[in-house]
C-alpha positions, 0 to 999 in steps of 0.5 A, a space after each residue: 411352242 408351249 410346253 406344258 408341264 404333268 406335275 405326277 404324284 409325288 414317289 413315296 409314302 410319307 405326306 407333307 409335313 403338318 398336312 391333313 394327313 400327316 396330322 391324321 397320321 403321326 397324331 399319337 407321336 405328336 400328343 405323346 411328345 406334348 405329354 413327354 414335356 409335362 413328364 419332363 417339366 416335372 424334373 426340373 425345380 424350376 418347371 416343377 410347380 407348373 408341369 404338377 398343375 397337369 400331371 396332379 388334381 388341384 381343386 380341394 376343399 378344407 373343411 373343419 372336422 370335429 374328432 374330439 369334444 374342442 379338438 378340431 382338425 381341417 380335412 383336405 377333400 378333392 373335387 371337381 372344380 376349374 383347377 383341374 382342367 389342366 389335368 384332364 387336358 393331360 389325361 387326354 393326351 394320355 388316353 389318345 397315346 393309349 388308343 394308338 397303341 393299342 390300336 397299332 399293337 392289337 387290332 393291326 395284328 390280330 386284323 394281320 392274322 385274321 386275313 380280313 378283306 378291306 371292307 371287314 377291315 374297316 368294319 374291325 376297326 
């Protein structure tokens, strides 16, 4: 005699961790803990130097300014350059975290009080 086995859908709402879903989910909890570790980095001394080259631009150009007749004084002006990638990387971060929030606080509620059906839901959003 067999005997098969119905695998039913799993009771809950919560996927498995690191799915798909899960990502698609909880994506603005995962970057705002990775951008907490560069905000955290900058508190300690030993950490320090590496969490700024994320957190501040870094590519600058000296250039020697003329302000008197044989007085010359080097002026530091900022730039695009490949030392701040790591910055824009932050800032990313900062800008996705920023999107979910405002996408959980403002949109959802104002969606909640607007009573949109699923299909003028999806085009709000």
């Amino acid at each position: 005699r067999n005997i098969m086995v119905v695998k039913g859908r799993k009771s809950g709402k919560n996927p498995p961790v690191l799915s798909h879903e899960f990502i698609i989910q909880n994506h603005a909890d995962i970057v705002s803990c990775v951008a907490m570790v560069f905000v955290i980095g900058l508190m300690f001394q030993v950490t320090s130097p590496l969490a700024s080259v994320f957190i501040a631009l870094h590519h600058n150009v000296s250039v020697p300014v003329e302000v008197q007749p044989g007085n010359v004084l080097d002026f530091t002006f900022y730039s695009p350059g490949i030392k701040d990638v790591p910055a824009i990387f932050f800032y990313m971060l900062i800008a996705v975290v920023m999107h979910a929030i405002i996408q959980e606080y403002l949109l959802d509620k104002v969606n909640k009080k607007l009573h949109l059906s699923k299909i003028k839901h999806a085009k709000f959003n």
